[in-house]
C-alpha positions as CSV (number, residue, x, y, z in Angstrom):
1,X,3.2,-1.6,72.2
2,X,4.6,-3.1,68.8
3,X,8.4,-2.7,69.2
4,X,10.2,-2.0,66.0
5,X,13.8,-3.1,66.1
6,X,15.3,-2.7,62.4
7,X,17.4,0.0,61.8
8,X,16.1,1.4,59.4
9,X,12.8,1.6,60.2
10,X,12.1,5.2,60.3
11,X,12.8,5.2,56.4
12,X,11.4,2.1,56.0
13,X,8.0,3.5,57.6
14,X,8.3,6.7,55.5
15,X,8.2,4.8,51.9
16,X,4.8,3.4,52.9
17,X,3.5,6.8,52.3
18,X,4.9,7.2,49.0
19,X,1.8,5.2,47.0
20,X,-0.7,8.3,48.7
21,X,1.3,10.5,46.4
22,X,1.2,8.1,43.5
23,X,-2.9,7.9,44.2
24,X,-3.0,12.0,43.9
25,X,-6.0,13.2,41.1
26,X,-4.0,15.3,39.0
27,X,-3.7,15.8,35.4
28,X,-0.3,13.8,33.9
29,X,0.5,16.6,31.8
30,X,0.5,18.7,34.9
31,X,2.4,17.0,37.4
32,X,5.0,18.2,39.1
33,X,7.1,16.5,42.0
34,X,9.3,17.6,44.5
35,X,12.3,15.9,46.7
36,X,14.4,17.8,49.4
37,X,16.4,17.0,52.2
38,X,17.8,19.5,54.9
39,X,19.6,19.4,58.1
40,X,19.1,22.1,61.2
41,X,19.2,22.1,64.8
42,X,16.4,21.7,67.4
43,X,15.1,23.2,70.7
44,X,12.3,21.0,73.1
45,X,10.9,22.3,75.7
46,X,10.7,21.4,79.5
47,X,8.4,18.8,80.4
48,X,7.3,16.6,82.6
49,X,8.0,12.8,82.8
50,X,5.2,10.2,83.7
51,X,6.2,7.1,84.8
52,X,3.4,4.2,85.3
53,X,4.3,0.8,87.0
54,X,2.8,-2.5,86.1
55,X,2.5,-4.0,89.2
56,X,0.7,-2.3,92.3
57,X,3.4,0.6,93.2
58,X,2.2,4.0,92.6
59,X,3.0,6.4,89.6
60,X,5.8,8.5,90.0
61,X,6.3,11.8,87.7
62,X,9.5,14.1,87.7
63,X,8.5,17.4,86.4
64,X,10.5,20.2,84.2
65,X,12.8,17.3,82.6
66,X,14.9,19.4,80.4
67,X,16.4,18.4,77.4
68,X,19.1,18.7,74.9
69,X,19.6,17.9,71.1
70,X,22.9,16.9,70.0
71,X,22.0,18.5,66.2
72,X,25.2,18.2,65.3
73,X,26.3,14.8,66.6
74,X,26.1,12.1,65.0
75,X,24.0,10.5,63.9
76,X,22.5,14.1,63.5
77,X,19.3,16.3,63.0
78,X,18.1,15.3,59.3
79,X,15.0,15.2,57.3
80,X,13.9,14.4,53.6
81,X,10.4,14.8,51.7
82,X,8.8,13.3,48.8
83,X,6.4,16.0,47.3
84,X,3.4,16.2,44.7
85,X,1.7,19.1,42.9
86,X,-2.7,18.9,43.1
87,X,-3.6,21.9,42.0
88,X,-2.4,25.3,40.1
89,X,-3.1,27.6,43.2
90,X,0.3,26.5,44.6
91,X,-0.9,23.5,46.8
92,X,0.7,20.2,47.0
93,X,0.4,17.4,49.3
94,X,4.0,15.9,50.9
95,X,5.7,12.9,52.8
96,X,8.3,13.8,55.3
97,X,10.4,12.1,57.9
98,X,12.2,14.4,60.2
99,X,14.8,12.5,62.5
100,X,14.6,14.7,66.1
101,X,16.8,13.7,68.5
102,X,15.5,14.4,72.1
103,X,17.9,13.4,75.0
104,X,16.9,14.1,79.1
105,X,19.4,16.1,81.1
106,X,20.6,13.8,84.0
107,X,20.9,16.2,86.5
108,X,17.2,17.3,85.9
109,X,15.8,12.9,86.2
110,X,15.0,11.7,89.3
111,X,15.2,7.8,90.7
112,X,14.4,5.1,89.5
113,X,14.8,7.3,86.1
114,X,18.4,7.7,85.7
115,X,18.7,7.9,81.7
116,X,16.0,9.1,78.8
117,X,17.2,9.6,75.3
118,X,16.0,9.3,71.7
119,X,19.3,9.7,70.0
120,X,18.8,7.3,67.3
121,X,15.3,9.8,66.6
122,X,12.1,11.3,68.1
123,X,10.8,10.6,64.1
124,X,8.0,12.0,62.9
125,X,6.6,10.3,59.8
126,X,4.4,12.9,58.5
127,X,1.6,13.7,55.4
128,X,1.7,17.4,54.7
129,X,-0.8,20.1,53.3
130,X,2.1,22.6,51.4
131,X,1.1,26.0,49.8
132,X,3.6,27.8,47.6
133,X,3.5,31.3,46.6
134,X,6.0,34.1,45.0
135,X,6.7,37.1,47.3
136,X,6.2,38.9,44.3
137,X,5.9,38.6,40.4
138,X,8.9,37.2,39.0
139,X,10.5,36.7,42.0
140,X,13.0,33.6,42.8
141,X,11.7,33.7,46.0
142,X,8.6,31.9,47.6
143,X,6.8,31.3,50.6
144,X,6.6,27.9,51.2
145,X,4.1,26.9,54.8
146,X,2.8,23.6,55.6
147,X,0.9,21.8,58.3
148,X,1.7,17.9,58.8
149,X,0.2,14.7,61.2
150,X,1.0,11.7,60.9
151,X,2.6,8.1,63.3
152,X,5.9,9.3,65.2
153,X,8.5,6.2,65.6
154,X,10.9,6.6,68.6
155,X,13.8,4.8,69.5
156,X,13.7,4.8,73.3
157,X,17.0,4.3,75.4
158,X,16.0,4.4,79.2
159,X,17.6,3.2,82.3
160,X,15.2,2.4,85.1
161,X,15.1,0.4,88.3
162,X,18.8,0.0,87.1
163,X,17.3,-2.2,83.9
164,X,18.8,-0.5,80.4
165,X,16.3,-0.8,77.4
166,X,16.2,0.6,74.2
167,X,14.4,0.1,70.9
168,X,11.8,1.6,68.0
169,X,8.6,1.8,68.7
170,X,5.3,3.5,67.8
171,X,5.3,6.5,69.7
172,X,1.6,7.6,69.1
173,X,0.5,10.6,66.4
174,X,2.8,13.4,66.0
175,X,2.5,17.1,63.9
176,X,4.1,20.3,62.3
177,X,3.6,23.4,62.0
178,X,6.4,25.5,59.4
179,X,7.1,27.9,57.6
180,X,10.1,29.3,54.8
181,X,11.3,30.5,52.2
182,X,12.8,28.4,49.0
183,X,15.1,30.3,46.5
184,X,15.4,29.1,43.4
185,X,18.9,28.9,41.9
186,X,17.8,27.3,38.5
187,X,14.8,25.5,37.1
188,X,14.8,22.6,39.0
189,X,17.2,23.5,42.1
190,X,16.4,25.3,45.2
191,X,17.7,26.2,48.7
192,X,15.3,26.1,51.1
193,X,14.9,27.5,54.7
194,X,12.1,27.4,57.2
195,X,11.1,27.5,61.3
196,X,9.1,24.0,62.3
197,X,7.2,23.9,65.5
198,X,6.5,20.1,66.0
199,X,4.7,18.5,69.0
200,X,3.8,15.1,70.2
201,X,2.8,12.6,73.4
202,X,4.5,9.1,73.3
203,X,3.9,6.9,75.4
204,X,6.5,4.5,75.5
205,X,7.2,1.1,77.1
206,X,10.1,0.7,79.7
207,X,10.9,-2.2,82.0
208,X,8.3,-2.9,84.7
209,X,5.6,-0.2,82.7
210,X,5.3,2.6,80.8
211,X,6.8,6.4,80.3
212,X,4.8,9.2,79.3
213,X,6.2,12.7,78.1
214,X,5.4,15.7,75.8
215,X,7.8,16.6,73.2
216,X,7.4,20.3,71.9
217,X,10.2,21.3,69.9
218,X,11.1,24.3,67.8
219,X,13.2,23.6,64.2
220,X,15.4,25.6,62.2
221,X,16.2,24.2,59.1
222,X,18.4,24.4,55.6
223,X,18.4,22.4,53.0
224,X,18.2,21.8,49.0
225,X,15.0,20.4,46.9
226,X,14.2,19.3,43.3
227,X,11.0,20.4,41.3
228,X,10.7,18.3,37.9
């Protein structure tokens, strides 16, 4: 796999989605954009841990890995989105980066695994479907659900075969489920709060082969957004 070692790539991977918004068929007079950011913390589920050699020694695989998520330790749990109106039944097509942090409990690893982590982000990259709707006429309330795919950009830290290695890399494709609820404070300001269920597969490189994992996560989330 490509490794990516700038660091800021997650954001800088992001911004190349911006120009599908920009390409969006919608009337000028009608356009309306969206930007948000929100923190939250994060649950992943047990999984197991795959772990292919390069040369002829057989797979080995260590299963219910358990993990943790730091949310609140730096650098923490984040996310931002880029939004666009394309339509007036309350749909509107998105960019989002949410910065996961997935980290392996020791005690749960097995040798020649003795450290897993993607502090620096299990981050998804995303293009999302959006649909907004009042709870009810005149309300400052609204439903807000989306559904989301799109690249996920690791930064693997791993110690194995007592080699440390850590870097970005393309991690395979990656999705979202969510839902919330925005409340609008004034014209243009909201607060925002929703549940995310994310999942993906990477397949990442470590010395001497490759690591293999499911990441299943559950979000909650609070943040602020902009509608102009």
């Amino acid at each position: 796999m490509r490794r990516l070692r700038h660091e800021y790539a997650p954001a800088r991977f992001a911004f190349l989605l911006v120009p599908m918004l920009l390409g969006t068929d919608r009337r000028p007079a009608d356009a309306q954009w969206s930007m948000g950011a929100y923190m939250g913390a994060a649950c992943t589920h047990p999984a197991a841990v795959s772990v292919g050699h390069a040369d002829e020694r057989p797979s080995m695989r260590i299963d219910a890995v358990t993990f943790r998520s730091e949310s609140f330790r730096s650098p923490i749990y984040y996310g931002y989105r880029l939004g666009r109106g394309v339509g007036q039944r309350g749909f509107w097509i998105e960019a989002e980066l949410i910065h996961l942090k997935v980290i392996a409990n020791e005690v749960s690893l097995a040798p020649p695994l003795d450290a897993l982590a993607m502090s620096h982000g299990m981050n998804f990259i995303l293009v999302n479907v959006v649909w907004k709707r009042p709870l009810a006429r005149r309300s400052r309330h609204e439903w807000v659900l989306r559904a989301g795919i799109g690249p996920t950009l690791p930064h693997t830290e791993v110690r194995i075969h007592g080699q440390a290695h850590e870097g970005y890399e393309a991690g395979g494709l990656g999705a979202q489920l969510s839902g919330g609820v925005a409340l609008r404070l004034t014209r243009t300001l909201r607060l925002t709060g929703e549940y995310k269920f994310t999942s993906a597969n990477p397949t990442l490189d470590v010395p001497g082969g490759d690591l293999h994992t499911s990441v299943r996560t559950h979000h909650v989330v609070w943040g602020v957004a902009a509608v102009f």
